[in-house]
Each structure stands twice: as structure tokens, then as C-alpha cells.
N, C-alpha and C positions, 0 to 999 in steps of 0.2 A: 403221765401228766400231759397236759397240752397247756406250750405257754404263751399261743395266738387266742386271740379272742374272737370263739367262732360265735354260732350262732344255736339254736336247740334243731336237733334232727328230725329232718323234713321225711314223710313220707310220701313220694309221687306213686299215684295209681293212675294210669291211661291204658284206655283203648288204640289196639292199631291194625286196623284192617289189612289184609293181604287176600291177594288175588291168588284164584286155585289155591289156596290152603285146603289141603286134603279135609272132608269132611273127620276125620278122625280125630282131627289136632284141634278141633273148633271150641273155643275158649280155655287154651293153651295157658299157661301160666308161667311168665317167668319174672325173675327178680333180677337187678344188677345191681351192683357193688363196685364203684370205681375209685382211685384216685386215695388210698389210703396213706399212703408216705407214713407208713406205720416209725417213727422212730425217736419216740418220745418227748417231739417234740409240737408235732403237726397236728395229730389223732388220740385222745384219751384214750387208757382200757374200758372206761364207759361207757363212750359213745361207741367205741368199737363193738361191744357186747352189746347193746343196746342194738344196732344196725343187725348182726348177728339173729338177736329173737327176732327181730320184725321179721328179717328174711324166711325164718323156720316157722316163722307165727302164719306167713302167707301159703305155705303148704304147696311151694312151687313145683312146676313139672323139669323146670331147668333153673338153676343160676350161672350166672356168668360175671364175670370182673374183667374187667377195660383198665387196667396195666394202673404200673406207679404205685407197688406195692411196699416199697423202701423209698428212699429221698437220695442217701448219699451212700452208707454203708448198707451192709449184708448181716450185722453181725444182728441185729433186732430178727432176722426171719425166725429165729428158732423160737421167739418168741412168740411172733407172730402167729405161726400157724397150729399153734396151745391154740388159740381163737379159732381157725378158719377149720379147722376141722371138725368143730362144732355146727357147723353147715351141713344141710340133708336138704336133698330136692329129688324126686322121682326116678328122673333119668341122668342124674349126676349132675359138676359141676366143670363147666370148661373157661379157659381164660387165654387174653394174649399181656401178653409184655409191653409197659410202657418206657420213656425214655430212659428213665431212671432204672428202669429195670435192666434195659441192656449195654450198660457202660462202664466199665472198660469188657470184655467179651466175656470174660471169667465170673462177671456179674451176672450177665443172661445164665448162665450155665449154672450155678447157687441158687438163683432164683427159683429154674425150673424146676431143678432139683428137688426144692424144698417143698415147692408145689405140688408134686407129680407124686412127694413120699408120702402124702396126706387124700392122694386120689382124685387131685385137681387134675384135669387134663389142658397143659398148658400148648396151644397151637402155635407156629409160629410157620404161616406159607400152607396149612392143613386145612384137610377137609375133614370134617367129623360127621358120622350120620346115625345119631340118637334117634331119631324119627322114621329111620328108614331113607331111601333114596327121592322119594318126596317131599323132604324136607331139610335138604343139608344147613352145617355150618361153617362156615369159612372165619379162621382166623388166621392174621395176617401178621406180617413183621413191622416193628415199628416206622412209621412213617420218616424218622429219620435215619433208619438203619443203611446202611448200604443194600440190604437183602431183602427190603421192601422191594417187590415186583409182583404187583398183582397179576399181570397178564397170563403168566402159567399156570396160576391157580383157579382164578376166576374164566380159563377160559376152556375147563374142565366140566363145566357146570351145565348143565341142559335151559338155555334162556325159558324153557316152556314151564318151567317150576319154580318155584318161591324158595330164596336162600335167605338167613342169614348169616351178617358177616360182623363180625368184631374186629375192629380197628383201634387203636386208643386217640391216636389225632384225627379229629376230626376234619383237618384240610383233605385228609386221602379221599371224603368225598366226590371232592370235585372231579379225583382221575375215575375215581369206582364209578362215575357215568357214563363209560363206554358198557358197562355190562348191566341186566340186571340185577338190584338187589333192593328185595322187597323191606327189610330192616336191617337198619346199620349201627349199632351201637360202640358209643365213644364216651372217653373222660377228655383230659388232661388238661382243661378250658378252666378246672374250679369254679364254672359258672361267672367269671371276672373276681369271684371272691366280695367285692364293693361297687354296689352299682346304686349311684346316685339319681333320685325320684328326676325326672324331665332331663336328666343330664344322660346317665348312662353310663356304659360300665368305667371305673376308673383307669384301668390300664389303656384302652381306648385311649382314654384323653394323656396320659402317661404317653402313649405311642404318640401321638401325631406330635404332641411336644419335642420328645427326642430325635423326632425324623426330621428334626431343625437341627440336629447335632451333627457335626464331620463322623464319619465311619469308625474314626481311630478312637474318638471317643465315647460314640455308640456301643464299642465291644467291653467297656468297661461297666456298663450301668448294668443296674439288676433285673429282670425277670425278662432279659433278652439271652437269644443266643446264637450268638458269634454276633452280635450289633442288629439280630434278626429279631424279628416279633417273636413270640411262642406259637405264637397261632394269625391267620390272616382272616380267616372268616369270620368275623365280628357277628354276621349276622345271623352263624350256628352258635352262639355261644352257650345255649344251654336248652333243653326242653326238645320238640318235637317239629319238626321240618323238611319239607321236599324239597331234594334237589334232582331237579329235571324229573324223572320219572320215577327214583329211588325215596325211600325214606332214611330218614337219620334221627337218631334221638341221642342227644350229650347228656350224660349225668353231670351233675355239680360238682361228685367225691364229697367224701368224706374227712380227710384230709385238710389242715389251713395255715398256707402259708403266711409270713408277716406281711401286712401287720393284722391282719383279720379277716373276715366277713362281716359285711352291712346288705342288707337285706339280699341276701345271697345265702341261703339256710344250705348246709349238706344234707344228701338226701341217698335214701334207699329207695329204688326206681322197682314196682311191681307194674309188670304190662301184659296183659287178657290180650291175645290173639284172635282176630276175628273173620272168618273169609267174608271177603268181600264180595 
């Protein structure tokens, strides 16, 4: 069951150009799948299964999922991945861990597990080369992890060739501008879940409210953490975006937490590869 009131599931199809994309990869196909909080409360089995055929209905060459596959518990994966292994894409399925994914440490470790038993290849700090060395992928540890450090991983990578990287926060952005990376795919944003016509999204207006409140009572209110925002980049909050010389594209997810979505639909993201 799901017992937020989401919205009906969005299908995004984009183009995204990449520089030196080997001629071979040229109208590449991939799908992503973010932001599930699979645990009967956030995600129907319908709309779950629903997201599931579009993604096999698109006839992908890669799927990928950008974290936050559980909300609080573990004990729903077993259930969960009865679904996710209904998933087929040419060159397999790889994924990174979101926050929820990796807390308390034992969490990360169930999670992968579950994943990796059903042939998901979950990265965490890794490089993966489905395409060959002309086309790596880098997935990363969660932006709030202590073991998020791109520097060693991203600095592996031949700048003369087109990567991409899986993040699930989309702030790590801003540091992944020290290197290239030609697409950056993230969740964890919900898209704000309610975004008011001329006004914009509601947590937005939620945050700058609260940032009127003392700290001590900041770390009590909800969809902060430790008295923190969730996210600082407002202005990646969802869809397709340059920063600096990188691209980035945020899913919506799937997933909805309380009290809902207002024009904020979840969405299955298909995106055609194109050299530039």
C-alpha cells in the first residue's frame, strides 16, 4: 500500500549530449530508477511494477538506481527485490547507496547484499567498465557517508574521455567540479515532492522559515538533518542542469514521503546518449 498521496507516474525521456562518446555507444539507452523508500508506506506494489515494465518496455542498454531503497528498516528488501529482479537491460544493472541505505553500517552491508544476490552491481568508491575503457562508470559513497572521497576514485579516470558517475546527493556536485564528468545522475531531492505554481518548491519556503529558528530547536523539526537542510542546491532540484562544465540530471523517485506530491509526479527517467 502507499499511504501519501502521490501523484500518477511520470515518464521523462531526454536527450543528453556527450563530448567524444565513442561512435559505438551513439544512441545509447539508459533508464534510472531512484528514490524508492520501498516499505509500505512511501511506494505501492503498483506503481512499483508499473516503473518496473516501463523500464523493460524501453529496451535499455544500462539501468541504473541513485540509492534510498528502504526508508528505515531492512526487513521489506526481501521483498523488494521479488520486483527488482524483474529488471533486464543489455549490459546489466548497477547502483549506488543512498542515505538510508547506509545507516547504521550493517544497513549498507544488507542492502548490498540483497542487491548484488539478484545481479545488481552495487558501487560504492568503484569503477565499473560495461562499455569498455571508453566509457567508464563511477559510483560513489554516499555524500554523507564519512567514506565519500571522490578524489581517489575520480582521479583514476583519463579527463580525455566521457564518464559517468552515480551519486545519490546531488550537493556532491558542486565538489565533482574539480574533474570531468560528462553525466551525473542523482535522487534523494523527491523533486521538493510539492511545488507551488509562482511560489516554488514547499520545503524551500519550509527551510528559510526555520532558518528563523535557534539550532537546538532546528535539530527537532522534520525533513532536516541534524537542524541541516536535506539538500542546499535548490536550484538542482530536479531535471537536467550544468554545473560548470559537468552535467547532472536528478530524478523525482519514486517514492513519497508525508504529506505528498503536488505537481511533483515520480518518475522513470529514459535518457538516449548522443555525441556531441
Amino acid at each position: 500500500m502507499q499511504s501519501f498521496l502521490s501523484e500518477p507516474l511520470s515518464t521523462e525521456k531526454i536527450t543528453v549530449k556527450i563530448a567524444d562518446l565513442p561512435t559505438s555507444l551513439q544512441g545509447l539507452k539508459l533508464v534510472q530508477l531512484s528514490d524508492l523508500h520501498y516499505d509500505g508506506l512511501r511506494l505501492s506494489d503498483q506503481m512499483l511494477a508499473k516503473a518496473i515494465a516501463i523500464a523493460n518496455h524501453a529496451k535499455p542498454d544500462l539501468i541504473l538506481l541513485t540509492g534510498d531503497y528502504i526508508t528505515k528498516s531492512t526487513e521489506p528488501l526481501q521483498e523488494l527485490v521479488k520486483y527488482l529482479k524483474k529488471l533486464t537491460s543489455k549490459y546489466g544493472i548497477y547502483a549506488v547507496l543512498g542515505n538510508h541505505d547506509s545507516y547504521p553500517k550493517n544497513t549498507r552491508f544488507e542492502v548490498t547484499k540483497a542487491l548484488e544476490n539478484i545481479d545488481i552491481h552495487v558501487l560504492w568508491n568503484q569503477i565499473e567498465y560495461p562499455f569498455g575503457e571508453a566509457f567508464p562508470i563511477v559510483g560513489l559513497a554516499d555524500f554523507y557517508s564519512k567514506e565519500f572521497d571522490p578524489t581517489p576514485v575520480m582521479n583514476q579516470l583519463d579527463p580525455n574521455k566521457p564518464c559517468l558517475v552515480l551519486s545519490h546527493n546531488p550537493d556532491s556536485a558542486e565538489i565533482l567540479k574539480k574533474w570531468r564528468v560528462d553525466l551525473q545522475l542523482s535522487g534523494h531531492t523527491h523533486g521538493g515532492q510539492i511545488i507551488f505554481p509562482m511560489f516554488g518548491p514547499a520545503l524551500k519556503i519550509y527551510e528559510n522559515i526555520t532558518n528563523q529558528f535557534p539550532k537546538q530547536i532546528r535539530s527537532f523539526l522534520p525533513f532536516l538533518v541534524e537542524g541541516k537542510p536535506i539538500f542546499y542546491h535548490w536550484e538542482w532540484l530536479y531535471g537536467l542542469h550544468n554545473v560548470g562544465k559537468n552535467q547532472l540530471y536528478v530524478n523525482r523517485g519514486l517514492g513519497t514521503y508525508f504529506p505528498g506530491r503536488l505537481y511533483c509526479p515520480p518518475e522513470v527517467t529514459i535518457i538516449t546518449l548522443q555525441r556531441q
